[in-house]
Each structure stands twice: as structure tokens, then as C-alpha cells.
N, C-alpha and C positions, 0 to 999 in steps of 0.2 A: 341484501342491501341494494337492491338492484331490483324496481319493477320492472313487470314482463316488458313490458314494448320497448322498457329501456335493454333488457338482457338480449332480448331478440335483435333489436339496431345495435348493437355491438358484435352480435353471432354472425348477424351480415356483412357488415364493414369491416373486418376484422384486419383488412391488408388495405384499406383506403385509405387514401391521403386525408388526413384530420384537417387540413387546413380548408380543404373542400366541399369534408363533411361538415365546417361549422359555417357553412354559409345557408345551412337548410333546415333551421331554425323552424322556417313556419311553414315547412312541410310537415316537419316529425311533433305535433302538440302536446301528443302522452308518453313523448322520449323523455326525457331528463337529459338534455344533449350535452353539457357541461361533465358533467357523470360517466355518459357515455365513452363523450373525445376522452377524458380523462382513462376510462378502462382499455379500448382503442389504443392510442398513444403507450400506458404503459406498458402491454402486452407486445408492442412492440417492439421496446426497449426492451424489455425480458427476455425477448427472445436471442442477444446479444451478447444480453449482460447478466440473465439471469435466468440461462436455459431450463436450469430443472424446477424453477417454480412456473416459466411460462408454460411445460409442458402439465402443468395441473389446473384441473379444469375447476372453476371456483373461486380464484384467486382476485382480488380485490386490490386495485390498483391505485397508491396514492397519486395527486397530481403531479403536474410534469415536475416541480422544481424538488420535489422528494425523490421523483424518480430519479432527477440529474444527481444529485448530492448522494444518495445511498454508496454501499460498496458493490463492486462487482462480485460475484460468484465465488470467483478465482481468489480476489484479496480475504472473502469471509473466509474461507476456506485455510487461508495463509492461519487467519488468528486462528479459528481452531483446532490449526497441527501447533501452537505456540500453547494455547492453554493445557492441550494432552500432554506435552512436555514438561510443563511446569511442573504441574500435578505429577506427573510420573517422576519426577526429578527429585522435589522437594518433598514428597509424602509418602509413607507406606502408599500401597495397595489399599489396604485395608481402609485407612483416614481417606485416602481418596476419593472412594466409592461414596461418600457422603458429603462430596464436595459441593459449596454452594456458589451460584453465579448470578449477580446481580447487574443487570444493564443502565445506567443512569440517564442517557441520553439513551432512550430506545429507537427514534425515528419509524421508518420504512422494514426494522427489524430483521434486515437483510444479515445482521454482523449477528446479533441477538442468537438469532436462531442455527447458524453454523455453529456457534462459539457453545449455544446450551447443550445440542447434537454430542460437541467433542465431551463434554465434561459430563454425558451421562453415560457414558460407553463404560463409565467406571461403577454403577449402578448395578446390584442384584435383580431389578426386576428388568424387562425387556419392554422397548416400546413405552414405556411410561404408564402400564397396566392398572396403577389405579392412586391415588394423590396418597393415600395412605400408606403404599406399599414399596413407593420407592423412597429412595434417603435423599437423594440430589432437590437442591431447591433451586427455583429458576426464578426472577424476579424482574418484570420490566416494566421500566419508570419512563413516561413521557409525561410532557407538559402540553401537547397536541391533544384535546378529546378527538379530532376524527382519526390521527394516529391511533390512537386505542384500541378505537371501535376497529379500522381494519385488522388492528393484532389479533383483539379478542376472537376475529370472523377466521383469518387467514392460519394462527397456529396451529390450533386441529387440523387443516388440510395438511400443514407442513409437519405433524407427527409429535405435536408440543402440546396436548391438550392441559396439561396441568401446567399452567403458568400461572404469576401474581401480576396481575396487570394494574399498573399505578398512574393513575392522571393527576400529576405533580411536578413540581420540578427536582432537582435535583439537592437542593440547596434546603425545598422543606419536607424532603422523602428523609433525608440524615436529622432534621432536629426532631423531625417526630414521626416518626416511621408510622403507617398508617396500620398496620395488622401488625403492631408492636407484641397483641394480647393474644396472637391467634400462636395454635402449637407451631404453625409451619413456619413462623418468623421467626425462630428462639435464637436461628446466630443473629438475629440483633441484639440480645442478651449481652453480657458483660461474659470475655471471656474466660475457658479455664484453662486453671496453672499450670493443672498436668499435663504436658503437652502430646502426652501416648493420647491421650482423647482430644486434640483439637480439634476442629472440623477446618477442614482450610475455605476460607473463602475470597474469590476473587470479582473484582469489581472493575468490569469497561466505561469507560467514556470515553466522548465524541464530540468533546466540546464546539459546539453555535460557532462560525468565525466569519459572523455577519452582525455590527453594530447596531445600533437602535433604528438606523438610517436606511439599511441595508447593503452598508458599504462593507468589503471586506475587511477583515483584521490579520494579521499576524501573530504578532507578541502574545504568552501565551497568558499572560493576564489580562488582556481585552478580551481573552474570550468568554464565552457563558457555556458552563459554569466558571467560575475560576478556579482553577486546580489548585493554583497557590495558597491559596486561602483555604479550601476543604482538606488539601491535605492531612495533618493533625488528623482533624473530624475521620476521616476515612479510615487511617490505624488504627484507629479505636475496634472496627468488627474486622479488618480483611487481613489476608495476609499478602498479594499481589493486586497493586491497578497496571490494567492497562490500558495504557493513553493510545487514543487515535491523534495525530495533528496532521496541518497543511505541508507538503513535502516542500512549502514555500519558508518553512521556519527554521530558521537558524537552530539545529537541533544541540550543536553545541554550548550554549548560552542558555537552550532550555535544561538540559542537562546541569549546568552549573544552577539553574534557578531552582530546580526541582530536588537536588542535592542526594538523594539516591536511588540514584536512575541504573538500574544490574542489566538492563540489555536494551539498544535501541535496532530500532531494524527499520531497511530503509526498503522497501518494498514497489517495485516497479515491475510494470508490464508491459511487455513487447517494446522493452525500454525506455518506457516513459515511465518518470515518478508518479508512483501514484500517491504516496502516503508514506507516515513516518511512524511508528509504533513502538513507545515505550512501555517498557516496563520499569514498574517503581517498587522498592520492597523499603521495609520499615527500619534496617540496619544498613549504614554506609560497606561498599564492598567496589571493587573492580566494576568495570562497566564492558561490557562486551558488542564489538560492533557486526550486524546480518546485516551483508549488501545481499540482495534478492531481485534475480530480476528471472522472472518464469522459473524453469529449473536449474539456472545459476545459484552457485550458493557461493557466500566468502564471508568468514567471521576472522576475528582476530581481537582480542585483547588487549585494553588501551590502561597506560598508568595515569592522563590525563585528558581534558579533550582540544588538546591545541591541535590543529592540522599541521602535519608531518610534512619536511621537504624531502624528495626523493635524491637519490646519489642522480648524476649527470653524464649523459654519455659524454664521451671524449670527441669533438667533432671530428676529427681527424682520424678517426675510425670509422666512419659513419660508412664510407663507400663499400666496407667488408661485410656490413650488416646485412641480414638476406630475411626477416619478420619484422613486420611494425606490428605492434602491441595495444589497442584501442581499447580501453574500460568502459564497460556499460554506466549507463544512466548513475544507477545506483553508489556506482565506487568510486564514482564522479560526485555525488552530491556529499557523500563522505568526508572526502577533501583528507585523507591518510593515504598516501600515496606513496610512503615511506613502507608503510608495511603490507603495499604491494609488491614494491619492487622486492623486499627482500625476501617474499616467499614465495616469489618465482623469479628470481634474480633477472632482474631486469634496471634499467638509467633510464631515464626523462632526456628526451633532446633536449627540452631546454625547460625551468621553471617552472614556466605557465603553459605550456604546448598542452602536456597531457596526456601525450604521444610515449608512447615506450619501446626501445629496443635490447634486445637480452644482452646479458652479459659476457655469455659465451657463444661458442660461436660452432653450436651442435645445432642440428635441427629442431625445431618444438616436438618433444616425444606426445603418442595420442592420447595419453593422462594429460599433459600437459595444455593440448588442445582441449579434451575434454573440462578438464577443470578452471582454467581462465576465465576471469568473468569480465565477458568482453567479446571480442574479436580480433581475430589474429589475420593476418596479412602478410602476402609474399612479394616482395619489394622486386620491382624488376626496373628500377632507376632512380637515382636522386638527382635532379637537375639545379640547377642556377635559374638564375629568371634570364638569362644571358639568353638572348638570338638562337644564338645560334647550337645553345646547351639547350632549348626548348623544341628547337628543329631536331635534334641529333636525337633526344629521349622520347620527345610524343609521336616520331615519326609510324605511319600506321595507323594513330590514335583518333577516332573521328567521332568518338563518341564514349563520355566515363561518368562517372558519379564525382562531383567535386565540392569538398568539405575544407571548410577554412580554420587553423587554429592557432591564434596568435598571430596575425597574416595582415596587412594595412589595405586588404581587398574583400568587399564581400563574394560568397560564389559562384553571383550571378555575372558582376563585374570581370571576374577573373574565367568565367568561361565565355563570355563575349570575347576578350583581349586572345585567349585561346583560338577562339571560334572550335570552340568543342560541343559537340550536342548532348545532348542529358540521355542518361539510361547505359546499358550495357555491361560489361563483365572489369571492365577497370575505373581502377579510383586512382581519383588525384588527392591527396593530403594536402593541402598552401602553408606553411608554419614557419615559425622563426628560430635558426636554432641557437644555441646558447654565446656564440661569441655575436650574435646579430642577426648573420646570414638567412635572407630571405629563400626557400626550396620549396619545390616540389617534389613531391614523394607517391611515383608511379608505382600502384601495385595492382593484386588481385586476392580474392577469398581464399587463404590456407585449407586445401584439405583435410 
């Protein structure tokens, strides 16, 4: 995909700043520099976000805005420990091994090809030895022709030679499926009754949440495709979708729009939200919530999706407390907070803090470290904003990390007023607790 002068001006510049290389235009005349920055650039991002393809030599690099938007390594990865589950959950063994997996929004093919990986490990033949010889069907649909064209170049490197690759969109791959007539398509066939032979098949989207304009969208009916609408359409061949959306979307509300939704997971890296992953199955049932942030894990099972208030510590206890309790990204974006507290007993100082301290007043056992998902803290003073309760507690203190919650200060304000410098082994909490009262809450990292 790549002429020589252009392969070679990327073999050279492989660690140069792009922004410098696209000044040299009419130096390089039989580069393809566009192409080039473009291989450059993404190889660079690979190497972050996408180690094990950057370390394959051949690898064909969408532009930068396919690069930004793809998934990381780490979240493809997440979906195909989610679809081996499924499969393993919901089918023999045996139905499994012939499972099939269709991508409708394929992009950059980063989630595509983790996701095809998990779901052929159920497969009698190895490596994908020959299109006639394994059972698993792999299908991926873009409406991108030069999306395509890198799929059709990059799967074989990545160990996927036998794919259906579809230049379509999503909307007219489901009314008239293009290899309707071919044997390898037959679960788009009308399925059968006996259910000892179904084939299970599962179907991802990634729905576009960029308007005609380029503006972004939320709501998950602005998006393209629209899910609300294919839904129907999609029960007709699958037995599981799963949705990718914006960790910016009201997941509860989609949940109610989508109407059965059996497991959403909220998926964050190094505590940041990356993304929100539903799963939708064809019968109404319980909805089950994955907060996930790296190798945190926390599920719990909801009879609705209102957000839950948690019980309140007693202020007047507060001085005996010796652990603050801090929730990651993930069980934060959740907004169930109730069935935090009660499966590691623990009160909310107050409402909206977000802060938690246990109930009891044993030390956190190392299960109890280990499994929290979050951050625990060992409290070495709760102060007043009082003079001289700020003298008496920060004494020593000349430098902390300082985080505000629920607090009428931001943390830059409130370490100026401090005069405390940033960085170092202690943290300040700023919060409100529940009958009012403005504190600080000086701690340090829980062993």
C-alpha cells in the first residue's frame, strides 16, 4: 500500500516529530508525505496504545482521527474476556465452537480483531488453517472504503486471514446482506427451532457520535447507526449485541431506552472512563452492573436503574474513624453507591461527598484492601477550616496533593489560602459533611 520511497521515508523517520516532517513537502517528490505522516504518526500512537500491532512490521496505519477514536489494546482486550464469557455461559462447548461474530461499525478494527481472536479459541481448527475448515464466522462491515482496504492488508498480519470484509453500512448490511447466497453466510438464514443446534451469534457496534456537522452527540438515538431503530432488525439472526457508547452517556436512561439491557460495564483506565459496554439479549431479565477499572473488578445486581443513596455516617463519630474510602472512576460514574456501602459496610459523610468511611471500627483486612475498588486512606486528622484547627492539624505539612468534594473552594484556591505546595506523600480531602460542616481530611496511602 506503500511505494518504495514512501516505505523507506517512514523507515527513516519513524521517531520524528510529524509536525516537522510535513514541512518537507518539496524535498521528498516520490514520498506520498500525507501517507507517510500518516504511517509515522500512527505507529507512534501504537506504540502506547497499541503495542502488540506496533510491534508487527507491515502494519498499515489509519489517519490520525481513526487513530484518536479506535480502542486501546487493553479495553479490546476487556471485550474479548466479555464475549469468551458469554459464549462460555450461555452455550454448550460444543454450540460454541461455531460461534459467529459480526462487527457492524468495523473502524480501525482494533475491537474487531480482539473480539474475533476470543471467539475462535472455541474453534476445532487452529490459527484459522483454512476458510473451509473452521466453523467460526468472522464478518466485518465498514462504510470507510479505505477502512477496508487497511483491514483486507492488516488481518493476515494480525492472524485473521479468513474474514468477510463488507464496504456497507450498517443499516444496508441487515436489509440485504451482501453474501446472503454464499455457504459462509447461512446464520443470516432464518433461524432453527431446535435449539440443541443453534449457532450462537453475536453482534458489536460502535455507533458514529459525530453529527453530520461534526459536532458530537450523546443521546443514543443521534447516534449512527441508531440502535433503537435496528434493534428488532438485529433479533432476527443474533443472540447477544454488544454496544460500545460514550462513558459521557447517561447509561441509565439508555438502559431504560434499550429495554433489555443483562449487563452494562463501565470500563476505565488508570481511572479514567474510557467507555460504557452493553450487553442486550432478546428476553427481559436483571441487569447486572461491571465497574472495571484496570484490575479492579465490582459487579452487583440491580432490580432497577435509579441511583441508590448510601446510609450516612454519624458526624459525631467522625473523630474515631482512622480509613477514608475513595471510589474509582468507574463506581463513580455508576452513581449506586448504596450497594457499595453495603458490600463493604461502609456511610457517606455526607450525600454528595462520595467520600466513605466504614462502619466498623476494625482495621481494613488485605481482602478488603485488595478488593475495594478505589483507594483507601489512613486518616491522620480531620480539621475545621478554624485558624487555628488548621495550624494545630497541617503542622509539619508543606507539601500534599489536594482534592475537593463538595467544597465552596477549587484546589488550587484552597492551596494557595493553605500555602501548601503540590506533590508529596499526604493528601488533603476539602468536603462538606452532612449537617453542613466544611473539613479537611488529612491522610495518607493505606498499606
Amino acid at each position: 500500500m506503500l511505494n518504495e520511497a514512501t516505505r523507506q521515508f517512514v523507515c527513516q523517520h519513524g521517531d520524528d516529530d510529524v509536525r516537522r516532517l510535513a514541512l518537507q513537502a518539496h524535498a521528498t517528490p516520490d514520498v506520498d508525505l500525507p501517507m507517510a505522516l500518516d504511517q509515522i504518526r500512527g505507529r507512534q500512537t501504537a506504540r502506547q496504545k497499541l503495542p502488540s500491532w506496533a510491534a508487527i512490521d507491515g502494519i498499515v496505519y489509519p489517519p490520525h482521527l481513526s487513530m484518536e477514536q479506535c480502542s486501546s489494546e487493553q479495553t479490546a482486550q476487556y471485550k474479548a474476556q466479555l464475549l469468551a464469557r458469554l459464549l462460555q455461559s450461555d452455550f454448550s462447548i460444543e454450540s460454541a465452537k461455531n460461534a459467529h461474530f459480526i462487527d457492524l461499525t468495523g473502524g480501525f478494527g482494533v475491537d474487531f480483531v480482539a473480539m474475533a481472536q476470543a471467539v475462535s479459541i472455541f474453534s476445532e481448527q487452529e490459527n484459522f488453517s483454512s476458510q473451509d475448515d473452521h466453523q467460526n464466522r468472522f464478518v466485518y462491515v465498514e462504510r470507510n472504503e479505505h477502512l477496508c482496504d487497511l483491514a483486507r492488508h492488516n488481518f493476515p498480519l494480525l492472524g485473521l486471514p479468513n474474514v468477510e470484509i463488507v464496504c456497507d453500512t450498517a443499516e444496508n448490511f441487515l436489509e440485504n446482506p451482501p453474501s446472503l447466497h454464499t455457504p459462509r453466510s447461512s446464520f443470516l438464514l432464518p433461524r432453527k427451532t431446535n435449539t440443541e443446534h443453534l449457532t450462537p451469534t453475536i453482534i458489536f457496534l460502535d455507533p458514529a457520535r459525530r453529527d453530520a456537522h461534526g459536532q458530537r452527540t450523546y443521546a443514543l438515538a443521534d447516534c449512527t447507526p441508531n440502535v433503537l431503530e435496528l434493534r428488532d432488525e438485529l433479533f432476527k439472526i443474533v443472540d447477544f449485541i454488544v454496544l460500545k457508547l460514550s462513558p459521557m452517556l447517561d447509561w441509565h436512561r439508555t438502559v431504560e431506552e434499550l429495554k433489555t439491557v443483562s449487563e452494562v460495564h463501565i470500563v476505565s483506565v488508570a481511572n479514567e472512563c474510557k467507555e460504557l459496554l452493553l450487553v442486550i439479549q432478546k428476553k427481559a431479565q436483571k441487569t447486572r452492573i461491571f465497574c472495571v477499572n484496570d484490575q479492579q473488578r465490582f459487579s452487583y445486581e440491580v432490580e432497577n436503574n435509579e441511583k441508590t443513596v448510601p446510609c450516612i455516617a454519624e458526624t459525631a463519630s467522625l473523630s474515631e474513624k482512622k480509613h477514608l474510602y475513595i471510589p474509582n472512576s468507574s463506581v463513580m460514574k455508576s452513581g449506586r453507591f448504596a450497594e457499595l456501602c453495603n458490600h463493604f459496610h461502609l456511610a457517606a459523610l455526607a450525600p454528595n461527598s462520595h467520600l466513605f468511611v466504614s462502619t466498623d471500627e476494625s482495621e481494613p483486612s488485605d481482602a478488603k484492601i485488595d478488593d475495594f475498588p478505589g483507594k483507601i486512606f489512613q486518616i491522620s486528622a480531620i480539621s475545621s477550616m478554624n485558624k487555628r484547627d488548621l495550624r494545630e492539624n497541617l503542622q509539619g505539612i508543606d507539601r500534599a496533593n489536594i482534592a475537593t468534594r463538595n467544597f465552596p473552594m477549587k484546589p488550587e484556591e484552597l492551596r494557595r489560602r493553605l500555602k501548601i505546595k503540590e506533590g508529596g506523600d499526604n493528601y488533603i480531602f476539602a468536603t462538606t459533611l452532612a449537617n453542613g460542616k466544611h473539613v479537611l481530611i488529612v491522610c495518607k496511602h493505606a498499606i
